[in-house]
C-alpha positions as CSV (number, residue, x, y, z in Angstrom):
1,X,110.4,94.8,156.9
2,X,107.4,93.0,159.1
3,X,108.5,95.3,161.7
4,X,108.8,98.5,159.9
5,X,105.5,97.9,158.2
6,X,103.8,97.4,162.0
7,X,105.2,100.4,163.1
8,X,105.1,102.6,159.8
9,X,105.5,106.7,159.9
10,X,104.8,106.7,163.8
11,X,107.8,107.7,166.2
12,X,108.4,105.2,168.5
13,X,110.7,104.3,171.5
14,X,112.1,101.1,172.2
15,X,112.7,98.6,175.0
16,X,115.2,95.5,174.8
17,X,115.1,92.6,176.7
18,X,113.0,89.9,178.3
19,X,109.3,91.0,178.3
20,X,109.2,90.2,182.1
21,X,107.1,91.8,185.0
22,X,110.8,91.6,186.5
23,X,112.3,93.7,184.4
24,X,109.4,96.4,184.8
25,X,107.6,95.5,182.0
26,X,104.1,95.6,183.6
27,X,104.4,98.9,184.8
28,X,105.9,100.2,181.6
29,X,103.2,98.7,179.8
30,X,100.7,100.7,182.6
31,X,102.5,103.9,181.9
32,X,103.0,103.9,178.4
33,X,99.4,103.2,178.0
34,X,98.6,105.8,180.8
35,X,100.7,107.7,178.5
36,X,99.1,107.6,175.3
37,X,95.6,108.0,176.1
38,X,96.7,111.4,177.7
39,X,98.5,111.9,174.2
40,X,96.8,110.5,171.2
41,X,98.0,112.7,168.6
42,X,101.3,112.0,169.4
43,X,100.6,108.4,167.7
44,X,103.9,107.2,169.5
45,X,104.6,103.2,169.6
46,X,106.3,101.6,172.3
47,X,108.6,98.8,170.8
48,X,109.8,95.7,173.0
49,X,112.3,93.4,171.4
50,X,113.2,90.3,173.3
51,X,111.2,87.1,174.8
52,X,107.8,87.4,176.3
53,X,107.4,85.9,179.3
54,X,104.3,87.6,180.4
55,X,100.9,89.2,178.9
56,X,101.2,91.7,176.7
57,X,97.9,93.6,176.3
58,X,96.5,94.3,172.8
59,X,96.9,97.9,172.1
60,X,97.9,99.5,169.1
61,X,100.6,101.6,170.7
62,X,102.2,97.9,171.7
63,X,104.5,96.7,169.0
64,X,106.4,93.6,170.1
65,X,109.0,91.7,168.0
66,X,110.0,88.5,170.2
67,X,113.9,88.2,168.9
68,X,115.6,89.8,166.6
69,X,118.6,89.6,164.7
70,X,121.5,91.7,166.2
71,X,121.4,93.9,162.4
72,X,117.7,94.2,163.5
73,X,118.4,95.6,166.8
74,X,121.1,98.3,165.7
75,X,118.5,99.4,163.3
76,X,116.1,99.6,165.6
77,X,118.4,101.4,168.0
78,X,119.6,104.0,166.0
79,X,115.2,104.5,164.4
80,X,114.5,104.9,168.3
81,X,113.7,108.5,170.0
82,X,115.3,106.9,172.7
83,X,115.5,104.1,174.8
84,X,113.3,103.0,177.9
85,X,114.9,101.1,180.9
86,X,112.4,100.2,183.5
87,X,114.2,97.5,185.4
88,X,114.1,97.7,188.9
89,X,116.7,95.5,189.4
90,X,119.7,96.3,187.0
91,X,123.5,95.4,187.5
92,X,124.1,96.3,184.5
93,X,122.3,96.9,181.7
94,X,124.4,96.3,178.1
95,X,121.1,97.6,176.3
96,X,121.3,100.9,177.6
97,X,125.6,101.0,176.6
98,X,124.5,99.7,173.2
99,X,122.1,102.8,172.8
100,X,124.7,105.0,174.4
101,X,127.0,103.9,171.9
102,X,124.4,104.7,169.3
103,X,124.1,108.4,170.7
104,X,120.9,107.5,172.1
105,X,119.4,108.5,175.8
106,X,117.7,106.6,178.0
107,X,114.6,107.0,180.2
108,X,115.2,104.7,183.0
109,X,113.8,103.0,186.2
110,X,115.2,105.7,188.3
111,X,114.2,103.1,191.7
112,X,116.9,101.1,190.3
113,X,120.1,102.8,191.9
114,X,122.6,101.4,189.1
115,X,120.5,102.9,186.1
116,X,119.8,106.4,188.1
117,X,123.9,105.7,188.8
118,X,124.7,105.7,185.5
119,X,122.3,108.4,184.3
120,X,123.9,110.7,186.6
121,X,127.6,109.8,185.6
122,X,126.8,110.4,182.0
123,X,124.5,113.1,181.6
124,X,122.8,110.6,178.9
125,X,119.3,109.8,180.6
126,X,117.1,110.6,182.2
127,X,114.9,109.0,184.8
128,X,111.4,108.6,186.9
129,X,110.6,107.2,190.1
130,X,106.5,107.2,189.3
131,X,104.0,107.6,186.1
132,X,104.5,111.8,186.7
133,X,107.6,111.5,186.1
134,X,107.7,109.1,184.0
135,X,105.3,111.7,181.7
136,X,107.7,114.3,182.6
137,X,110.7,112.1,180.8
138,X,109.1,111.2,178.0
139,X,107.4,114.7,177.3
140,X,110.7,116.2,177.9
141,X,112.7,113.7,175.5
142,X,109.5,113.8,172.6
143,X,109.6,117.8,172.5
144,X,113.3,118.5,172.5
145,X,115.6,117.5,169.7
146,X,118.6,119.9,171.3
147,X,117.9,117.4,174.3
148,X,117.7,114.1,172.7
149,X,121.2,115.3,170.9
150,X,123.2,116.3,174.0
151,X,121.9,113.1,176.1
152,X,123.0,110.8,173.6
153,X,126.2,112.6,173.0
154,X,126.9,112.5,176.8
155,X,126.1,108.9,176.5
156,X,127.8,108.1,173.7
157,X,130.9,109.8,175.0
158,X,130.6,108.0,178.4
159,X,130.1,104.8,177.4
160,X,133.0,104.9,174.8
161,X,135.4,105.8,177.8
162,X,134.4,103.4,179.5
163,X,132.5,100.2,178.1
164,X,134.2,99.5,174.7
165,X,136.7,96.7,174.3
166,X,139.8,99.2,174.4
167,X,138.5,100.9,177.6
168,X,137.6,97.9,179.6
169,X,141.4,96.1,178.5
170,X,143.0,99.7,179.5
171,X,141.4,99.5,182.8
172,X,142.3,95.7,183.1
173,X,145.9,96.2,182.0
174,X,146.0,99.0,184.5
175,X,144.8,96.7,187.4
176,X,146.7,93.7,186.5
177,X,149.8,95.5,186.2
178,X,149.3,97.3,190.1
179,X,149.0,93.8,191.3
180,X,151.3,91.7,189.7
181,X,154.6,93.4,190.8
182,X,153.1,92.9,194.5
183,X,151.8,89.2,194.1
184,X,155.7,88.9,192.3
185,X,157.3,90.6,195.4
186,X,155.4,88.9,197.7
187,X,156.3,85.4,195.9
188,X,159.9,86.3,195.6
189,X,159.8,87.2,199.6
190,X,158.3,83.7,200.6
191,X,161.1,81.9,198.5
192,X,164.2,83.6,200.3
193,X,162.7,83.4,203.4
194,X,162.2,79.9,202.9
């Protein structure tokens, strides 16, 4: 309720995570300001859920929550335009399958080569390399409802074949049975030839 009542009617997107100039935080911050003072009217808010480990500046388009519950951060999810990314550095990022999963899009870090990876092999982001394109993203995503729906539909859609429970213990049943008969063969060799 805290939350809602800091962020009221205004249209906001969210980040998840640590607040960390490591995860791209600074330079989302710089954008997203950038941003709204080229777009005032807009009266977007920029959420960030998750522990600050750095500086956030007072702004009124900055609303920070420190943790939440997980009930809190599905609600948020699914109240978001979309989700923003700006990691550089990314393995994997469960934040942007949790949104996926949520028919969501993501705007993402598009220098990090594992989120601009999975953008293009789900048609459910998009992603910027710089502030113009980073404006481009989120101009594109606030303007565009047909867009928003079909990104987080292709996200939604790739992340369920792929990241939920069933689909990760298909792939692993798949795997495990390719190399057990082997490791078995090989095992059964080393006996009768010993």
């Amino acid at each position: 309720d805290a939350l809602r009542e800091r962020i009221g009617d205004s249209q906001f997107v969210l980040y998840l995570g640590r607040i960390d100039e490591s995860k791209g935080c600074g330079t989302l911050m710089e954008y997203f300001e950038r941003y709204d003072a080229e777009f005032p009217k807009r009266k977007l808010k920029l959420v960030m859920m998750g522990k600050p480990v750095m500086a956030v500046p007072d702004h009124p388009a900055f609303v920070t929550a420190g943790f939440v519950s997980e009930a809190a951060k599905f609600h948020a999810i699914r109240a978001s335009r979309f989700m923003i990314t700006p990691s550089p550095y990314e393995s994997l990022c469960f934040a942007v399958i949790e949104a996926w999963l949520m028919h969501k899009p993501v705007l993402a870090n598009g220098n990090c080569s594992v989120l601009r990876g999975q953008c293009t092999r789900s048609n459910g982001g998009l992603w910027y390399a710089d502030y113009w394109e980073f404006r481009e993203g989120m101009n594109r995503l606030l303007t565009s409802d047909a867009l928003v729906r079909e990104l987080g539909q292709q996200g939604h859609d790739f992340a369920a074949k792929n990241y939920t429970w069933e689909a990760v213990d298909r792939k692993l049943t798949r795997i495990l049975s390719s190399v057990a008969p082997s490791a078995l063969n090989h095992a059964l060799l080393a006996a009768a030839s010993a």
